[in-house]
Backbone as JSON Lines, residues from 0, in Angstrom:
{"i":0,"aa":"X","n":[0.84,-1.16,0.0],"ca":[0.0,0.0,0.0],"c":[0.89,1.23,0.0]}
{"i":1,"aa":"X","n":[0.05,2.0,-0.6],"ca":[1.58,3.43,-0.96],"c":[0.94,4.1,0.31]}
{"i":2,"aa":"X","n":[2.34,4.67,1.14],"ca":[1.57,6.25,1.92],"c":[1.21,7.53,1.42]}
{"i":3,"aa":"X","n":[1.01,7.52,2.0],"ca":[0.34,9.37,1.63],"c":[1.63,10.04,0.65]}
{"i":4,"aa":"X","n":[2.31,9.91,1.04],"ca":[4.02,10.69,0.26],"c":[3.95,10.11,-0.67]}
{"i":5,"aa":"X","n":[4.01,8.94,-0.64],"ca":[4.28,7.68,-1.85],"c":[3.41,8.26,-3.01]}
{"i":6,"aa":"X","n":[1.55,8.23,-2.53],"ca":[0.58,8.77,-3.43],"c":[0.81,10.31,-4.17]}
{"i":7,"aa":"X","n":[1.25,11.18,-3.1],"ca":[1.48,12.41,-3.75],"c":[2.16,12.26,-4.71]}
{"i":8,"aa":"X","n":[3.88,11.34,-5.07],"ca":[4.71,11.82,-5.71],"c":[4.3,11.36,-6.96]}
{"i":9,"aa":"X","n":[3.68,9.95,-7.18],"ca":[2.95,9.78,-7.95],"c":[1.92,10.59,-8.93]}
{"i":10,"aa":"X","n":[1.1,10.8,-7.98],"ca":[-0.21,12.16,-8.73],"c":[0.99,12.93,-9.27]}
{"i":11,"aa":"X","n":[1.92,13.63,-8.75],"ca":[2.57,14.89,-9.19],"c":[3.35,14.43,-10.66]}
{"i":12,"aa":"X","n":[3.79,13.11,-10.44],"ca":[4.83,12.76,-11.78],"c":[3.87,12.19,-12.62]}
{"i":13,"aa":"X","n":[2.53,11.86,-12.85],"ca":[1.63,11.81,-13.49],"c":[0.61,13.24,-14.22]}
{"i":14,"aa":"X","n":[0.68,13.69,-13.1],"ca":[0.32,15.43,-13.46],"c":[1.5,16.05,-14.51]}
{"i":15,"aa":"X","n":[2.83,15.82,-14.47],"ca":[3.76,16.3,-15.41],"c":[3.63,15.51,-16.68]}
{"i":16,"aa":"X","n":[3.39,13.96,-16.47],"ca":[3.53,13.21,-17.69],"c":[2.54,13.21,-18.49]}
{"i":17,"aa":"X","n":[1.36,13.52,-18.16],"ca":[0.07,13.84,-18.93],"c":[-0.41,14.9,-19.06]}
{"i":18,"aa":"X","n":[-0.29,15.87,-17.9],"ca":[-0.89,17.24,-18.44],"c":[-2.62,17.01,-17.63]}
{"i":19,"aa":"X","n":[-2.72,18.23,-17.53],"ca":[-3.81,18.5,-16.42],"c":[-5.48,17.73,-17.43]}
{"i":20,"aa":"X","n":[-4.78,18.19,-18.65],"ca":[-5.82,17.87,-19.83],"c":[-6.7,16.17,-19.81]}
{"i":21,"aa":"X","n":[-5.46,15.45,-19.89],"ca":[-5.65,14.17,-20.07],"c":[-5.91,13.15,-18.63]}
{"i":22,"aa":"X","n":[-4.99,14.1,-17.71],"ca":[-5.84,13.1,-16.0],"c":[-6.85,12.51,-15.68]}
{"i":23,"aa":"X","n":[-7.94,13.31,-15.71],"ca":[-9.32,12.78,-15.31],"c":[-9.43,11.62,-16.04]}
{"i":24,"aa":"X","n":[-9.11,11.72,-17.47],"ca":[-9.41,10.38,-18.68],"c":[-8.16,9.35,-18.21]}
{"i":25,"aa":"X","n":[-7.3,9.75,-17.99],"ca":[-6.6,8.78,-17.23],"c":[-7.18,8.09,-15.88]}
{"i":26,"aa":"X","n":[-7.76,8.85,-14.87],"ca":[-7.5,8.63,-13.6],"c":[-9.36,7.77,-13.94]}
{"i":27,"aa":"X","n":[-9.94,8.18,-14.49],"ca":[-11.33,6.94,-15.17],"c":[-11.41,5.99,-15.76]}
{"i":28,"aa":"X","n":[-10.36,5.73,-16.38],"ca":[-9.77,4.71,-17.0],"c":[-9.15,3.58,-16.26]}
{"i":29,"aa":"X","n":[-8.18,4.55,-15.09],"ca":[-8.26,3.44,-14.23],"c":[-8.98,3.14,-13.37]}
{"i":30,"aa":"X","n":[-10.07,3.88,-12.79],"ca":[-11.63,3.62,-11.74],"c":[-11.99,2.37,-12.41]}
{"i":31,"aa":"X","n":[-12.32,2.4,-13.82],"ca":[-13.14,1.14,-14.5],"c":[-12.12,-0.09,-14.56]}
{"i":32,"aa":"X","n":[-10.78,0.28,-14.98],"ca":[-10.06,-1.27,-14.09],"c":[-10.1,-1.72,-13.28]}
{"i":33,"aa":"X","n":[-10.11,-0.97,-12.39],"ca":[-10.04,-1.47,-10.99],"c":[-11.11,-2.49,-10.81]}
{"i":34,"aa":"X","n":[-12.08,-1.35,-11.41],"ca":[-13.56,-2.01,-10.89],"c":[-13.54,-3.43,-11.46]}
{"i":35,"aa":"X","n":[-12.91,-3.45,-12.89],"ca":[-13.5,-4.59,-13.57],"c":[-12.6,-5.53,-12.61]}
{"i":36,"aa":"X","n":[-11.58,-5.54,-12.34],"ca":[-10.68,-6.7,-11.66],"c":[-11.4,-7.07,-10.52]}
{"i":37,"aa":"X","n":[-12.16,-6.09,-9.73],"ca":[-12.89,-6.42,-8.33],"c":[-13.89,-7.09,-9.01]}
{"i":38,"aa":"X","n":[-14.93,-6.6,-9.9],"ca":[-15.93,-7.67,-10.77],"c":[-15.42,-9.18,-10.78]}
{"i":39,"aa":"X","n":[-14.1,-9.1,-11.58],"ca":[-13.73,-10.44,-12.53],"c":[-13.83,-11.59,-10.86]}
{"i":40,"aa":"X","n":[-12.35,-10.93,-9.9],"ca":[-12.03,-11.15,-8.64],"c":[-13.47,-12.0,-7.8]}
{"i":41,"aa":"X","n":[-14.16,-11.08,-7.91],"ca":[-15.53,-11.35,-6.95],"c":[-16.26,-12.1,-7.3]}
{"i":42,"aa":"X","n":[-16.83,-12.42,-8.93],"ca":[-17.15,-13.44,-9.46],"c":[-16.02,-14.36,-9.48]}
{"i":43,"aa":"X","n":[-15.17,-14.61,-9.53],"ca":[-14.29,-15.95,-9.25],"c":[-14.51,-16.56,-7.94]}
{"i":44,"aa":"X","n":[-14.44,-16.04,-7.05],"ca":[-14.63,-16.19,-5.65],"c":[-16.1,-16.82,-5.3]}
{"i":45,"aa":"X","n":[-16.98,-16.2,-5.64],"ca":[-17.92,-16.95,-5.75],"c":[-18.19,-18.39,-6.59]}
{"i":46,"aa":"X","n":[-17.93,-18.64,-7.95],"ca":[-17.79,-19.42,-8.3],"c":[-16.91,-20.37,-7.9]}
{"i":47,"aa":"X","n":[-15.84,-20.11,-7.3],"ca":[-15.29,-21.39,-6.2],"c":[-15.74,-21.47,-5.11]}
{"i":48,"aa":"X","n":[-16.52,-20.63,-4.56],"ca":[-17.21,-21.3,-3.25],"c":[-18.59,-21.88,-3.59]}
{"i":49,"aa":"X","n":[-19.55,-21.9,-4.84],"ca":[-20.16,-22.85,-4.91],"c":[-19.66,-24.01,-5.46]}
{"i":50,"aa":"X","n":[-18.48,-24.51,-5.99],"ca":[-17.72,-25.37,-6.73],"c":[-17.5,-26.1,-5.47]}
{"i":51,"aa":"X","n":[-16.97,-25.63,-4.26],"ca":[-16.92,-25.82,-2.69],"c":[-18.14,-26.5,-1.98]}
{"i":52,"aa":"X","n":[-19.38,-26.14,-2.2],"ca":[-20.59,-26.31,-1.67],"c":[-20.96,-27.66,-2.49]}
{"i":53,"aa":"X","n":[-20.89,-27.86,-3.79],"ca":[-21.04,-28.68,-4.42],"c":[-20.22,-29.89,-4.16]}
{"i":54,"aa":"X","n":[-19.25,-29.94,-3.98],"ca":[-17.79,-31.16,-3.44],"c":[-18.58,-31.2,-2.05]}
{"i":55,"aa":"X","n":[-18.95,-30.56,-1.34],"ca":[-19.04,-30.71,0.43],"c":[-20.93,-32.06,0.15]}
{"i":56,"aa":"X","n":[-21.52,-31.4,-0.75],"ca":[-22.87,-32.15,-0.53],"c":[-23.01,-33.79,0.2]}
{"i":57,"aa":"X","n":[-23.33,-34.2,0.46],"ca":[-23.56,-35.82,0.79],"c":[-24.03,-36.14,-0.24]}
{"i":58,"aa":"X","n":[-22.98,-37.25,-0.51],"ca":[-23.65,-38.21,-1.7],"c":[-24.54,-39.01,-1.52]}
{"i":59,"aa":"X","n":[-25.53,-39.62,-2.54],"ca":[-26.48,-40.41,-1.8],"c":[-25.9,-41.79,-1.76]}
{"i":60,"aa":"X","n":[-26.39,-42.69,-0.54],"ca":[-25.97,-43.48,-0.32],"c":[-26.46,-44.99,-1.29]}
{"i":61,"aa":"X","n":[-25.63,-45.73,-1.36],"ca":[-26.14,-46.74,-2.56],"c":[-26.71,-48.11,-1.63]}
{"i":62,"aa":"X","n":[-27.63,-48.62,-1.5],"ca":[-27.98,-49.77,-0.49],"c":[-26.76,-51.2,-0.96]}
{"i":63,"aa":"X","n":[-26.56,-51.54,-0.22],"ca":[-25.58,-52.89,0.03],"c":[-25.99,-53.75,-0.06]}
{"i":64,"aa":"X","n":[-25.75,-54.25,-1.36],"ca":[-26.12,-55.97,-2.15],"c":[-25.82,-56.78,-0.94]}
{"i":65,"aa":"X","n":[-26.96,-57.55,-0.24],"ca":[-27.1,-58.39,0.74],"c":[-27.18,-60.04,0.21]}
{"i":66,"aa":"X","n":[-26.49,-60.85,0.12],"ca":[-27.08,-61.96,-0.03],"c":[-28.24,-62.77,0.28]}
{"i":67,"aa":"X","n":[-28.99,-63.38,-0.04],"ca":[-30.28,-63.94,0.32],"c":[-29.59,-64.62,1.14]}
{"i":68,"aa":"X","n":[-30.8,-64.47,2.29],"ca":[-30.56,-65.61,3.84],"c":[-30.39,-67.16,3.2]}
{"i":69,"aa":"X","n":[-29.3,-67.67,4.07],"ca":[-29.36,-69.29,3.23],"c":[-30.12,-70.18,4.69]}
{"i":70,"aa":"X","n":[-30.36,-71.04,4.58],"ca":[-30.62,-71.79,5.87],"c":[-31.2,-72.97,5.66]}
{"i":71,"aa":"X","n":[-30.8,-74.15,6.26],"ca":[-31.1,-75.48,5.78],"c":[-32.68,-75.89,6.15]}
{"i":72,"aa":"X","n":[-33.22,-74.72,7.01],"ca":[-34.48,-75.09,7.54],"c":[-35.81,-74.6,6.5]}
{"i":73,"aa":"X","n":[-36.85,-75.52,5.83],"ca":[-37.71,-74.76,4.92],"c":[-38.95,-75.09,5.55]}
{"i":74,"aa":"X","n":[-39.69,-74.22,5.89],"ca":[-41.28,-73.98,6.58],"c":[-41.81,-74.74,5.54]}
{"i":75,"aa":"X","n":[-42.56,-75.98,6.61],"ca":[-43.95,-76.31,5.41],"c":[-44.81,-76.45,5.89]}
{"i":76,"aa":"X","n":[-46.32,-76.24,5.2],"ca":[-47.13,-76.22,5.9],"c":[-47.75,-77.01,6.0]}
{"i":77,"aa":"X","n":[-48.39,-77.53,7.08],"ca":[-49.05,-79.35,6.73],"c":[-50.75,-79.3,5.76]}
{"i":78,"aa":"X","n":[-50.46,-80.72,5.16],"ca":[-51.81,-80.66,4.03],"c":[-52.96,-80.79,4.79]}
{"i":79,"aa":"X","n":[-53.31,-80.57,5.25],"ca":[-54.88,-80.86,5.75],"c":[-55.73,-81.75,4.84]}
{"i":80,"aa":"X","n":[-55.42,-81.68,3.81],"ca":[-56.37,-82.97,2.62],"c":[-55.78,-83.79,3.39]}
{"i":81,"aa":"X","n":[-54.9,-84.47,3.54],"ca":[-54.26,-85.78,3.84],"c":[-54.68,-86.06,5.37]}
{"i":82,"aa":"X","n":[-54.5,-85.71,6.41],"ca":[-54.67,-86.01,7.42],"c":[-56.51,-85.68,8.06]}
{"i":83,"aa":"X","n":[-57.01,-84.71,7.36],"ca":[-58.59,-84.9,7.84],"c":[-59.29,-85.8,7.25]}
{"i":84,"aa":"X","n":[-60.32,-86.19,7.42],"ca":[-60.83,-87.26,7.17],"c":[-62.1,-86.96,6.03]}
{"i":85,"aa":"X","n":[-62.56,-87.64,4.95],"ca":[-62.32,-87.14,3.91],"c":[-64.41,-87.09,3.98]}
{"i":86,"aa":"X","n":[-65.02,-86.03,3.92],"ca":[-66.39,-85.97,4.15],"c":[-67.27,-86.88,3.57]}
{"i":87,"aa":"X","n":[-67.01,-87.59,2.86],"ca":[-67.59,-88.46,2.29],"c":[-67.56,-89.9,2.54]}
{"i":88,"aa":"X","n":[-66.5,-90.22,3.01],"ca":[-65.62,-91.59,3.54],"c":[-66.61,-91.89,5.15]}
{"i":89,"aa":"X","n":[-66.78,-92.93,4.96],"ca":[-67.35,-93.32,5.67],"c":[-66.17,-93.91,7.0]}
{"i":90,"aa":"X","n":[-65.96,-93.72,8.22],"ca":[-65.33,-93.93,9.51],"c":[-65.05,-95.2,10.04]}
């Protein structure tokens, strides 16, 4: 950062090298650089902090291929034809 001295000697050797004429168009010329670099600057910055927000999200989670239960035991259910006694059949 320039000091105050620093800035004066500047303005003054700019005031000789251009002439009182051409300053202002100089010294606007550079207002709108500036600006545009703080523009360009500020939009960059933003665009990496949603680039940031985007990397941070939780991914969704994928469910975990489980194997089917194995087990030597198989439910059956008993026939009831076979063991009741058959309505017609005589006892």
């Amino acid at each position: 950062m320039l000091s105050p001295s620093d800035t004066a000697i500047v303005f003054l050797l700019a005031l000789l090298l251009f002439g009182p004429e051409q300053l202002p168009r100089i010294a606007r010329q550079l207002g709108e650089a500036m600006r545009h670099v703080q523009t360009t600057t500020h939009t960059f910055m933003n665009e990496m902090e949603r680039a940031a927000q985007i990397n941070e999200a939780p991914e969704p989670v994928e469910p975990i291929d489980e194997p089917a239960p194995t087990s030597d035991y198989t439910e059956e259910k008993p026939d009831d034809s076979v063991h009741a006694p058959s309505a017609g059949a005589p006892d």
